[in-house]
Every structure is written in structure tokens, then in C-alpha cells.
N, C-alpha and C positions, 0 to 999 in steps of 0.2 A: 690783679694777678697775671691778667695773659700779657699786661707789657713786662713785668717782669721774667715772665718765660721769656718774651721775644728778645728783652735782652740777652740771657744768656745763650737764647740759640743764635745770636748777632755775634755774640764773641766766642761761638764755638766755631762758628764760619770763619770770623778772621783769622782768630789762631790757626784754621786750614789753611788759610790763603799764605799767613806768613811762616807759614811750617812752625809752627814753636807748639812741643808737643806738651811741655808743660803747661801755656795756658788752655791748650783742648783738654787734656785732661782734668787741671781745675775746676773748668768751666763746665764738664762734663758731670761733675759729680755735685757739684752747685746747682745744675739743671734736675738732677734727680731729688737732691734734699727738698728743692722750690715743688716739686710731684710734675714733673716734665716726663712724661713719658720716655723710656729705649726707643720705641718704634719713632717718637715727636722728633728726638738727636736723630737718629737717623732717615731715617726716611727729608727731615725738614733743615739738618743742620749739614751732615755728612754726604748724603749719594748726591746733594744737586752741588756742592763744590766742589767735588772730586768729577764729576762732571764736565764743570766746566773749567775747572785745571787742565784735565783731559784735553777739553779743546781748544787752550791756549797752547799746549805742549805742541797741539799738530800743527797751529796755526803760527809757531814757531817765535810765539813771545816769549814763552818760559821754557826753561833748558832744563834735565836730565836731574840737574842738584837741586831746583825747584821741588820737582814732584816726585822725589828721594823723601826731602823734607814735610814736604805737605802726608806723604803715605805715613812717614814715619809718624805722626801727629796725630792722623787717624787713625793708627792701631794702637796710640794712648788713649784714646775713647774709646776705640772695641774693649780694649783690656779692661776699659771700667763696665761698659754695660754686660760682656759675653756672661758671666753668671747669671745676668737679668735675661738674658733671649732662651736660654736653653731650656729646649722642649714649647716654646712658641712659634708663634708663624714665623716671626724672623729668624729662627736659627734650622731654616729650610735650605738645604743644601744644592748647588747644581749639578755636582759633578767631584770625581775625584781627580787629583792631575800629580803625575812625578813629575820631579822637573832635577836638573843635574846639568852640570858643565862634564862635557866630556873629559874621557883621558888626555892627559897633557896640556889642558888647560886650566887656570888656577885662574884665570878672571872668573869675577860673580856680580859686579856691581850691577848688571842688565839681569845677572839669570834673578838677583835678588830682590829685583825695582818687580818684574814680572811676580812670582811671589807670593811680593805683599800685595801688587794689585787683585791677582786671582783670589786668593784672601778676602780681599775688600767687597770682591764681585760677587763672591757666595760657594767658592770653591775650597774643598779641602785638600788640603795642599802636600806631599812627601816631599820634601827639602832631600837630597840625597848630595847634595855640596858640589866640589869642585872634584878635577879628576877623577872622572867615575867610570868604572872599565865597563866594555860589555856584561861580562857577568852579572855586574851590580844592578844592571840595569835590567836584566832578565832577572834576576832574583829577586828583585823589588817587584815588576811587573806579577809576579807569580805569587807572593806574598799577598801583595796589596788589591789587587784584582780592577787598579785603575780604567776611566777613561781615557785619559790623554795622558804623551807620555812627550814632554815639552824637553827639549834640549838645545843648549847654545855653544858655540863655538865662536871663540871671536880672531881666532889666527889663519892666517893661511894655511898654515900647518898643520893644524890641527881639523880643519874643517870636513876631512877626510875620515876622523873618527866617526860622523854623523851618518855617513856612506856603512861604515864597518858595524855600527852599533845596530841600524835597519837592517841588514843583512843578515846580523847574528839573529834577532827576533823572527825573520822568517824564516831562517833554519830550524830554532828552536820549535815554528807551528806556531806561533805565536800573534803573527803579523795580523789576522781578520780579529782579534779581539781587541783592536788599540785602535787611536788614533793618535798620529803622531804628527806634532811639529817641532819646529824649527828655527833658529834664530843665530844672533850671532852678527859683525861687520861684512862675512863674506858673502852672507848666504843671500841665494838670489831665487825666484820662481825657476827659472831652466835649471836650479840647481835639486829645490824641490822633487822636480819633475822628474830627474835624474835618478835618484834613490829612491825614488818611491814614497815621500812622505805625502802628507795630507796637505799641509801650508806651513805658513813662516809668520811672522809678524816682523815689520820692518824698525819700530817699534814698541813699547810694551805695552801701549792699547792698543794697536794693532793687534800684537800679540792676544791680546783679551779678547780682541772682536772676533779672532778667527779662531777660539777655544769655545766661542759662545756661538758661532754658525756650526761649526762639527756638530757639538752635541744638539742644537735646536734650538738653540736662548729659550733655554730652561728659566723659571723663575728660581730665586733663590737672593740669598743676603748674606749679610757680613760673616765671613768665619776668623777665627781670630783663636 
């Protein structure tokens, strides 16, 4: 029996490694029929490739459409287990996060890699899209009662909204109840520093590892 688990948790790994979301998610529900434990795929098949995707992405083997494809694979496994976690240890959350492309930017490919990684990481996620004005952003913030309030800018032009959007939230009173970062091609630490935000992620684990130092690397797991 346990080499038949370990095969399918061998071909839930590759299907990570080769992004193909249809054999993770096959393989995913083949692991359950076989009585493969949610926690066994995850914990033994999902968080140590995603992992180490992670650290081929920094260590600049694999490119942006890589771990596009692999995330995309691993949220057709979450999509098979998430009814199986809810209300167990693993569907323990770490944190809420908005996230949104400001006004006048319509790129999402990064704000959307970002995301699904927080997703993956154990965060619950508001998606609020692409051109998103100030207000959207305070009326979201005041709605949803987030921790992190993650925003990207990928224009020179537009990089200035991220300046306008912090601004608006400490007019609004708002500013000590968030933590906010930042992203984007433009953005830089002196740029950070400038506006007032918390940090940036140069990166989208980057971006993860400095949403997971704000709040305290909380424990928590997949949301999906």
C-alpha cells in the first residue's frame, strides 16, 4: 500500500515540477481514492516542491512562466482537497492580504503570480484587479479589515499612484492599522522609504517572505 501512495505522491511532485495542472489534479484525487491523506499531498507532495521551485526561481534556473505554471497545478490540487481541510489544522489561516494593481495600470501577471503564491502560503487573499483607484482601496481596507495591503505598479508612470494610494490611507486615519507593501519593475527600497510603506518584494517570494516577516511567520497552510 505505502509504495502505491508514494507513487502517486511521485506524480503529484512531477506534475508540480512540469506545471501540468491536469496530471496534479488526477493524481490528486487518485491519492485520495488510494486513503492518501489532504495533510500526506500536502504537507509530502505540494509545500516541499513549491519550495524548491521557489528556490530555482531565485537561483535563476527557472523563469516567471515556470512558477506561473507549477502555482497553477497546485491550486488544481487545493481545488480537489479544500473541502477536505475546512475546519482542520490545515485550513488554519495566517493572515488576510488585499492586493490590487493600481490606477492606470492594467498589468497583473506579477500582482496575479503573487496571489496564488499567498494563497498557497496560507493567506486569505481580496483580489481587487487591475486599476484600482484610492478609494477602492480604502473602501476595501474598511470593509475587509485586512493585514496587508500589497500593491504593484509596473510603469514608470504609474509608480507614483503607490505614493497617492499611502497618502490617501493616512488621511483617511487608516495608516497604523495596515501593513503595506509594494511591488512592481520600478520600485526600489529608497523608494519604499519614501512613501512610507513597510517593504517590497523584488520578486513574488520575495514578496511572500516579507508578508510572512510583517505579520511574524505565522503558521498557517494552503487557502484556495
Amino acid at each position: 500500500m505505502d509504495q502505491h501512495m508514494d507513487i502517486y505522491v511521485k506524480e503529484i511532485q512531477d506534475g508540480l515540477t512540469d506545471g501540468d495542472a491536469e496530471i496534479v489534479k488526477n493524481s490528486t484525487e487518485k491519492a485520495l481514492k488510494m486513503g492518501i491523506s489532504p495533510e500526506r499531498i500536502i504537507l509530502n507532495a505540494l509545500i516541499p516542491i513549491m519550495d524548491q521551485i521557489g528556490k530555482e526561481f531565485k537561483n535563476g534556473n527557472i523563469f516567471i512562466p515556470d512558477v506561473l505554471m507549477s502555482s497553477r497545478a497546485m491550486h488544481a490540487s487545493l481545488y480537489v482537497l479544500k473541502p477536505l481541510i475546512v475546519d482542520s489544522s490545515l485550513d488554519k489561516k495566517k493572515g488576510r492580504v488585499i492586493i490590487g494593481t493600481v490606477a492606470g495600470d492594467l498589468h497583473d501577471i506579477g500582482k496575479n503570480m503573487v496571489s496564488m503564491t499567498l494563497q498557497g502560503d496560507g493567506y486569505e487573499v481580496i483580489d481587487l484587479g487591475i486599476d484600482v483607484p484610492a478609494s477602492s482601496f480604502i473602501s476595501a481596507i474598511l470593509r475587509y479589515q485586512p493585514d496587508i495591503l500589497a500593491m504593484s505598479a509596473l510603469l514608470t508612470t504609474t509608480i507614483g499612484e503607490l505614493k497617492h494610494v499611502v497618502q490617501a490611507i493616512r488621511n483617511e486615519g487608516l495608516r497604523d492599522r495596515i501593513k503595506i507593501i509594494i511591488g512592481g519593475g520600478p520600485v526600489t527600497q529608497d523608494y519604499v522609504d519614501e512613501i512610507g510603506a513597510n517593504g517590497y518584494g523584488k520578486d513574488v517570494f520575495e514578496a511572500i517572505e516579507t508578508v510572512n516577516k510583517l505579520l511574524g511567520n505565522k503558521e498557517g497552510y494552503f487557502n484556495v
